[in-house]
C-alpha positions as CSV (number, residue, x, y, z in Angstrom):
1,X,118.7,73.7,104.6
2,X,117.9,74.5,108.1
3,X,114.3,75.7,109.5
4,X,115.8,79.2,110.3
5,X,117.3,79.2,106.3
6,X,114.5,78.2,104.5
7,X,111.9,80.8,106.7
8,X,114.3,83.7,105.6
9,X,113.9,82.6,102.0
10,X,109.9,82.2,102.5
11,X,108.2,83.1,99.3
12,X,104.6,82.9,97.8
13,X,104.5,80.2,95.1
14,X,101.0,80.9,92.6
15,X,102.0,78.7,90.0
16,X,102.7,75.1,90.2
17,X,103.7,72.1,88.5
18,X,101.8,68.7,87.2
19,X,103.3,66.2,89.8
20,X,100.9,65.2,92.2
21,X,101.0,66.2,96.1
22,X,99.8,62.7,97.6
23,X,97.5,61.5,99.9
24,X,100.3,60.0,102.1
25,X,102.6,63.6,102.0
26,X,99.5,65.7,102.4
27,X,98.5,63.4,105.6
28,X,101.7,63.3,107.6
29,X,102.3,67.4,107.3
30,X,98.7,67.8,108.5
31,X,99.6,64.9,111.5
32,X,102.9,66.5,112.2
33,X,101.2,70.1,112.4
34,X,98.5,68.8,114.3
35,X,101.0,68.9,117.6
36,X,100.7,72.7,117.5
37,X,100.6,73.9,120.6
38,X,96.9,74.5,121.4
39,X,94.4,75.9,124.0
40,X,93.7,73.3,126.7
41,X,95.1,71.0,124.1
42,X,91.5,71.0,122.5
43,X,92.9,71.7,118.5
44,X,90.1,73.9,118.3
45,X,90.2,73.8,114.3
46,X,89.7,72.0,111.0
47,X,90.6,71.7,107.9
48,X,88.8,70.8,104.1
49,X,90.8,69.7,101.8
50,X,89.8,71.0,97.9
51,X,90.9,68.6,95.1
52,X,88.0,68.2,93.0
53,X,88.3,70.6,90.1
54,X,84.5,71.0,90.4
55,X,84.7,72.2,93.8
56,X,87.7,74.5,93.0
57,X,85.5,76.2,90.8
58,X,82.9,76.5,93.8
59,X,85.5,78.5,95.1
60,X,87.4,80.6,92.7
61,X,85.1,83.6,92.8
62,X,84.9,83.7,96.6
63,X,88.7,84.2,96.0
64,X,88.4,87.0,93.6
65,X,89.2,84.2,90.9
66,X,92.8,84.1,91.6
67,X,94.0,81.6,89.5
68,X,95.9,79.3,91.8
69,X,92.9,78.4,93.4
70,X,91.8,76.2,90.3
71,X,95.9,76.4,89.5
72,X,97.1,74.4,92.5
73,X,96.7,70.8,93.0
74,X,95.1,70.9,96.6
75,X,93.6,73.7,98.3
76,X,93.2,73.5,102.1
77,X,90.6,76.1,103.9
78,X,91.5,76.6,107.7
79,X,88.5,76.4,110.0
80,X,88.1,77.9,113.5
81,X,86.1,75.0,114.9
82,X,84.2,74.6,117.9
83,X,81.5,72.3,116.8
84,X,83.3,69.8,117.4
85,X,84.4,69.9,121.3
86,X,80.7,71.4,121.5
87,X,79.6,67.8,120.3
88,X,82.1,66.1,122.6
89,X,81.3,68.2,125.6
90,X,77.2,67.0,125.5
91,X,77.9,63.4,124.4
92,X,79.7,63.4,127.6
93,X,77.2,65.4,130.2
94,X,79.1,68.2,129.8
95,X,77.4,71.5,129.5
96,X,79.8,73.5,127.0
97,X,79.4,77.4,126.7
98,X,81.1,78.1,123.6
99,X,78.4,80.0,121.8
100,X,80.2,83.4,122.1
101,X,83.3,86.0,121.0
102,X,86.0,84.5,123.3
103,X,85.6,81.1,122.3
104,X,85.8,82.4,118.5
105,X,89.1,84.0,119.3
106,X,90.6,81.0,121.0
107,X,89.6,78.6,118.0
108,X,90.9,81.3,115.5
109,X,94.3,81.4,117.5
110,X,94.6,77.5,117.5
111,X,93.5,77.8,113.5
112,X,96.6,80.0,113.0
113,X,98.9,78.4,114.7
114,X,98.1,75.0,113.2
115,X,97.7,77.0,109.4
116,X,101.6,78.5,110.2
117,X,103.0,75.2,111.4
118,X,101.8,73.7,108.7
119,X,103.1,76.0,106.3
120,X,106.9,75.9,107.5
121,X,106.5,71.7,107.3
122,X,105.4,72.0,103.9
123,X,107.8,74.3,102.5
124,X,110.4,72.1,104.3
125,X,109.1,69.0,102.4
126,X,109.8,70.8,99.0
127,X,106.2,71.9,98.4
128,X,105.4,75.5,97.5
129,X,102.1,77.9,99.1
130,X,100.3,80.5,99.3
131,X,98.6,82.0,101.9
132,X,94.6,83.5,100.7
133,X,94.0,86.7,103.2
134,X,90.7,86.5,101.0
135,X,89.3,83.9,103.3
136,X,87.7,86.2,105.4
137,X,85.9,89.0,102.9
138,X,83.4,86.5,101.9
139,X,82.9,84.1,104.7
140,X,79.1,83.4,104.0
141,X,79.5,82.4,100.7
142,X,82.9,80.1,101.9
143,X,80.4,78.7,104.7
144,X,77.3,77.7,102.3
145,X,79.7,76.1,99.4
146,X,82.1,73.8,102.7
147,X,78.4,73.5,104.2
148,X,80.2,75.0,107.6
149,X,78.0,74.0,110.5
150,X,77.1,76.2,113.2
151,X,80.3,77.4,115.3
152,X,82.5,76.5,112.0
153,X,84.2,79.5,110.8
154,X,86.7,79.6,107.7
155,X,89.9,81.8,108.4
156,X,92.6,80.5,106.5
157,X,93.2,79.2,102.8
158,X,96.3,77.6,101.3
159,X,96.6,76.8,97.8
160,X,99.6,73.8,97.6
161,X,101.8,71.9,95.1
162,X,105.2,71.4,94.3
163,X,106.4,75.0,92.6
164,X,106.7,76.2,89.0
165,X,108.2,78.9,89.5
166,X,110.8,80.7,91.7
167,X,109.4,83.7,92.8
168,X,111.6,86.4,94.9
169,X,111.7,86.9,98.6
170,X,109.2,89.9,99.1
171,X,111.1,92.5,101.3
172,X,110.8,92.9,105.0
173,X,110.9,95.6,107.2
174,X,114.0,95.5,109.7
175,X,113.5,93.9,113.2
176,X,114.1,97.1,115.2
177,X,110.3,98.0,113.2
178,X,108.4,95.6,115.1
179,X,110.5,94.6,118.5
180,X,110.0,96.9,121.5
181,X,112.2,96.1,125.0
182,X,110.2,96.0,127.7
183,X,107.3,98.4,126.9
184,X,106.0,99.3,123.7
185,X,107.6,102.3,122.1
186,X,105.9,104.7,119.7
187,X,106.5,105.8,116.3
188,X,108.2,109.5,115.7
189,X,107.8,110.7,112.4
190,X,111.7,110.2,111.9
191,X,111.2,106.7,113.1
192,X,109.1,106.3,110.2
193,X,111.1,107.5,107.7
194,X,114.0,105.5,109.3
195,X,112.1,102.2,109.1
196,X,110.5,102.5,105.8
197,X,113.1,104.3,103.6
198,X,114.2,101.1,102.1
199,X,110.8,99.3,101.3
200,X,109.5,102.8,99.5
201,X,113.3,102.9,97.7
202,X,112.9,99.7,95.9
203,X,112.8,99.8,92.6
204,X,109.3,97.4,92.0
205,X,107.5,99.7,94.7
206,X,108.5,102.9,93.3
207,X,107.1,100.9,90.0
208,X,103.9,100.6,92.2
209,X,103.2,103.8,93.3
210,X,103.6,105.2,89.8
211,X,101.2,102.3,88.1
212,X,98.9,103.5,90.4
213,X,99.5,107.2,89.7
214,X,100.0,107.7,93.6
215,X,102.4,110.1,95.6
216,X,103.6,107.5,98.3
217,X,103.2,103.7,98.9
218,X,101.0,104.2,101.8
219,X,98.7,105.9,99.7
220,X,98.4,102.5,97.2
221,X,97.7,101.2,100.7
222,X,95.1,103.4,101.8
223,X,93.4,104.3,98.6
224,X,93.4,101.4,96.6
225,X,94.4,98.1,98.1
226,X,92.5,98.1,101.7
227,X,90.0,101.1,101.5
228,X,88.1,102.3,104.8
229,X,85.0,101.4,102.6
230,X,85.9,98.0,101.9
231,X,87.4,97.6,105.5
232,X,83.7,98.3,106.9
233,X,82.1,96.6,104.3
234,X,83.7,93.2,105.4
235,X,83.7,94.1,108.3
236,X,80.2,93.6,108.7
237,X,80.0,90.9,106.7
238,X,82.3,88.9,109.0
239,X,80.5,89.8,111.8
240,X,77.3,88.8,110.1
241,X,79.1,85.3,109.5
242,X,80.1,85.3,113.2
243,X,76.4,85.6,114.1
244,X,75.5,82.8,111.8
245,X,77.4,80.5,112.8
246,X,76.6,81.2,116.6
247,X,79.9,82.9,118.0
248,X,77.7,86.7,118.6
């Protein structure tokens, strides 16, 4: 199966089997990723790997105790790291000047990119993932139990193993919803209902709404699943983290 194949069959895997991911497979997806495309070629990033069930644990609540987190056989947090070249930079009579918002969103961008590359190798490879958004609603705790130093911030989380399950393909909105030629062109309200008529038609989000006792899928959006009030109260609490570990 080609790259382009297996991305248009991408899927979440939660559940996963016994057989052990090892120490030799785990290393060469993280070398082969590591030739992401980067800022100045610094790899501004880093990455814990989670194996002990112990430590797991540590981390299941800051996950909302989704279950793959203890479930999967290695779980690998995504750092945005500029300790590191910070180090480099004054072992080397440099005077780095990293210690600020710009340099967070250039070591968050290199983060991504390496957590994506990586991804598309390991689901080439066999190996099922998921991707934790939940990274970033409790960074503080995340940073105390990985004992982040200063200009270490967590932004991505993977849980990993070789899949249990085959789950389906979650739907996709077409590519005419995202793509603009040229310059970016606005949504009319008929352009909405053209875009999104077949993701509110299907059967298992019409399901949703109603389990919810909603009137449209935006709504489950809006009222239940990302509210204003917990939008602002992460919010702050990722900025707080970003003034902890010295990027504010």
């Amino acid at each position: 199966m080609t790259l382009l194949e297996q991305s248009l069959r991408r899927r979440s895997v939660r559940q996963y089997s016994g057989r052990e991911v090892t120490d030799e497979l785990l290393s060469s997806l993280l070398e082969a990723a590591s030739h992401t495309q980067t800022m100045g070629n610094l790899q501004l990033y880093s990455v814990i790997i989670t194996r002990d069930k112990a430590m797991k644990q540590a981390l299941s609540p800051l996950h909302f105790d989704q279950p793959m987190v203890i479930g999967a056989p290695v779980v690998l947090t995504v750092c945005a790291d500029y300790n590191r070249t910070t180090r480099w930079c004054e072992e080397r009579k440099a005077e780095p000047g990293y210690d600020n918002f710009l340099s967070f969103l250039n070591a968050a961008i290199d983060a991504l990119l390496f957590t994506q590359t990586f991804c598309c190798l390991a689901e080439e490879a066999g190996l099922g993932l998921c991707y934790l958004g939940t990274t970033v609603y409790q960074p503080e705790k995340i940073i105390e139990t990985l004992r982040l130093p200063r200009l270490v911030m967590p932004l991505a989380t993977l849980t990993l193993g070789w899949p249990a399950e085959e789950p389906p393909v979650s739907d996709r909105l077409p590519l005419s919803a995202f793509v603009h030629r040229e310059a970016y062109r606005d949504y009319t309200p008929s352009l909405i209902d053209s875009l999104y008529a077949q993701k509110e038609a299907l059967p298992e989000n019409k399901h949703f709404v109603e389990l919810n006792q909603k009137e449209t899928l935006a709504q489950v959006f809006t009222d239940i699943r990302y509210t204003r009030r917990d939008n602002e109260q992460m919010s702050e609490g990722f900025l707080k983290a970003l003034r902890r570990q010295g990027f504010l």
